[in-house]
N, C-alpha and C positions, 0 to 999 in steps of 0.2 A: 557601637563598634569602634569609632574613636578612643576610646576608653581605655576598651580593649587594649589597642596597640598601644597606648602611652603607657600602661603597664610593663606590655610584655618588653618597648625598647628601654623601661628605665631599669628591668633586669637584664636587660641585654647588657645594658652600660655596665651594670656592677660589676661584671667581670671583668673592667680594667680598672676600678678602683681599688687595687690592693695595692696595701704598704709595704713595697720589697721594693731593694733600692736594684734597679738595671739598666743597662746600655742603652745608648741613642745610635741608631742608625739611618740614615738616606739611601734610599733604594732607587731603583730604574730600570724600567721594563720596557720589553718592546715586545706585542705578537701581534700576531695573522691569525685570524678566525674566519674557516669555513661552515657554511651549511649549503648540503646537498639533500634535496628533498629526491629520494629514489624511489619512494611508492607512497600511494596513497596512503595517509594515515601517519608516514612511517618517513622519518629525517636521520639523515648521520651531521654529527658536528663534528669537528674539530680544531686544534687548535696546537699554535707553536710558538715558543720564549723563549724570551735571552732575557737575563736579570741579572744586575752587579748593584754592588751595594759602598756604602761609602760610610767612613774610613773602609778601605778595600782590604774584605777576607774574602769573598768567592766569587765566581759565574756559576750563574747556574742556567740550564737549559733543559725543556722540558717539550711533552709532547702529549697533549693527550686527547681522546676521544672518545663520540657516546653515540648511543642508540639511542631514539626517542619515538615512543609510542605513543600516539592520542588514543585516549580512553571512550571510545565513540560513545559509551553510556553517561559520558558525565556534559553537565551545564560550562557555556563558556567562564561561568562566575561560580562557583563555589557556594550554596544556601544550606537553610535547615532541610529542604524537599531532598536534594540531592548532595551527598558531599562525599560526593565520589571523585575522587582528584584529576585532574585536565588529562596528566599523561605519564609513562615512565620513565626513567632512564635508566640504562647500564654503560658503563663507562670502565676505562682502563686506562693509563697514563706511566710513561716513563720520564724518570727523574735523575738529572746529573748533576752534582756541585762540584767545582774545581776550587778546593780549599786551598786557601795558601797557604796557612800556617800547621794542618793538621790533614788527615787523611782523606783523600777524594769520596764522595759517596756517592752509591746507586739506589736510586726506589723506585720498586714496582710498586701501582697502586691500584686497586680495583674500586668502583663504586656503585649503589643501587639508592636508584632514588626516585621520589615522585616530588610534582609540583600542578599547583592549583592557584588560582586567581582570586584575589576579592574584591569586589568594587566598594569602594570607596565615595564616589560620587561620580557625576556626572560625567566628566573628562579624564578620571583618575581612577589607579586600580594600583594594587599590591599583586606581585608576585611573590606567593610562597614556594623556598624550594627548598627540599627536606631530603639528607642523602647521608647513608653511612658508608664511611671507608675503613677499607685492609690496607694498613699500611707495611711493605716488606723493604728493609735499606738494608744495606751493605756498605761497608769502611773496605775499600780497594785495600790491598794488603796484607788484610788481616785472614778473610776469609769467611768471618763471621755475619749470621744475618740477624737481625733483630727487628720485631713485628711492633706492629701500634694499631690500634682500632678507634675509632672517631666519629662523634655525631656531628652533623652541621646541621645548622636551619638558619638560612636565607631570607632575606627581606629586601626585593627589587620595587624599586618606582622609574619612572620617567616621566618629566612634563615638556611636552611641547614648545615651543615658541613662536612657531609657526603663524599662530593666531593675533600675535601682537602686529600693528600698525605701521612694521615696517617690513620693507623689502628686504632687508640683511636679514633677516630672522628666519628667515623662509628655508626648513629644513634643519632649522639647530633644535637642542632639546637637552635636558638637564637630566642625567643618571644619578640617582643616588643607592647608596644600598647599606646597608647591617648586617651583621651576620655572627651569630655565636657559634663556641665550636666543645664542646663535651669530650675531653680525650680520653676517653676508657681503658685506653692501656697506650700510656705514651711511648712514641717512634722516639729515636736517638736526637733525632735533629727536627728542628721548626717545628715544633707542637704549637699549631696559633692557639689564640684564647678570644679574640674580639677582633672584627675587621668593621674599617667603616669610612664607604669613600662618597666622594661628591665631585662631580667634574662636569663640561661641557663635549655632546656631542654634535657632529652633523650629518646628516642625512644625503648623500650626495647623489644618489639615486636607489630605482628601487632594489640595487644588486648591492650597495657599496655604502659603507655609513664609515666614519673612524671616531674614535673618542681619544681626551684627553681626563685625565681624574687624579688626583689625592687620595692614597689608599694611608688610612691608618692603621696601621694591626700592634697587637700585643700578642708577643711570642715568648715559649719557655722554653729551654732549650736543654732536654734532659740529659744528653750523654755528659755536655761541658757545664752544667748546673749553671747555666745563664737564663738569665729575663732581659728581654730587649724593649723596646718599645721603636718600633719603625714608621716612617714615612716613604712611602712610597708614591712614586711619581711616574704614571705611565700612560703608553700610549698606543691606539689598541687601532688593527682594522678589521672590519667585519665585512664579509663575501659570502653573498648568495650568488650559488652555482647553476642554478635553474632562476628562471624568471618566473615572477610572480610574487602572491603572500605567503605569508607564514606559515604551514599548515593548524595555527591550532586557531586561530582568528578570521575569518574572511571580513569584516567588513569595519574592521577598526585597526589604524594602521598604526596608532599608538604603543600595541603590543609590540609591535614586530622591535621596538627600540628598546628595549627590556629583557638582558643579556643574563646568561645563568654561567656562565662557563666560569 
């Protein structure tokens, strides 16, 4: 299984090993992330951002949200017996840029996706999360809409700290994540190509966690035939609305630290 993966992330990489000369930018994010668990089985998330970018051409703010369904047929871990995936999503998202140099954009975005677990070993597990999007922008202005469609597949971890021998550590824990992006029919603006961040969370209880991370993406950017390569720097809170776990894990609280949004 190891193997596996050292495959699939060293073709993940390849996708930013191309030899096209493009832009350096610094990014900075800030959102709020809810989950509200309203029935059994069944969670709403969502979620809300501010991002500006540096040397400064836009803000951009956005908002979006999903349905999540546990697949009561499937195993908490993904095998040959069963590989029926943990659960669904459908999701929806509005998108604003405040360009400075060129015209405002608007994007509707729709999404359908599933996601499943693997273990890995003993303390450790991969979240797979597999989802295609409709992408709809508009250039304020002009009037014109123009579409994009897009594969993503996801690759989440977290490791605890909790476990090491001291008291400060108590509730911290390490997100990492990968992610390739297949754009089928490129949208005007931000068609990523590789995303891939690392950062420190904490755990502040069991309603409230926040993270800090380095997000690196490699972006094309097809209306203005640019390639960027960005850094991104952000910092993120997450809100559970109801007390308790997760719904897709009862007795491993590791999951719960293992974000898809």
């Amino acid at each position: 299984m190891n193997q596996i993966y050292a495959l699939v992330m060293f073709l993940f990489l390849g996708f930013a090993m191309q030899a096209q000369e493009s832009k350096t930018y610094r990014e900075y994010l800030f959102s709020y992330n809810f989950t509200n668990k309203y029935k059994e089985g069944k969670q709403f998330r969502g979620s809300g951002e501010f991002k500006i970018n540096s040397p400064h051409e836009f803000n951009s703010y956005s908002f979006f949200g999903s349905f999540q369904s546990l697949n009561k047929k499937s195993d908490e871990y993904v095998n040959f017996k069963n590989l029926r995936p943990r659960f669904w999503i459908l999701g929806s998202g509005l998108y604003y840029n405040d360009n400075l140099y060129t015209k405002n954009r608007f994007e509707i975005r729709l999404m359908q996706g599933t996601a499943f677990f693997l273990k890995l070993g003993t303390n450790s597990s991969i979240k797979n999360f597999v989802r295609l999007e409709e992408r709809f922008q508009r250039s304020l202005g002009d009037g014109n809409w123009s579409d994009g469609y897009r594969f993503r597949y996801k690759l989440s971890t977290a490791f605890s700290l909790g476990d090491l021998l001291f008291d400060f550590t108590k509730g911290l824990y390490i997100p990492i994540s990968l992610e390739a992006f297949i754009n089928l029919e490129k949208a005007e603006q931000f068609n990523d190509v590789l995303r891939l961040s690392f950062g420190l969370g904490y755990k502040i209880n069991s309603r409230w966690k926040m993270e800090t991370d380095l997000l690196y993406k490699r972006t094309q950017d097809q209306g203005f035939n640019i390639n960027s390569d960005n850094f991104l720097l952000r910092l993120r809170f997450f809100n559970t609305l109801k007390k308790g776990r997760g719904l897709l894990f009862k007795n491993n609280e590791l999951f719960d630290l293992i974000e898809d949004q």
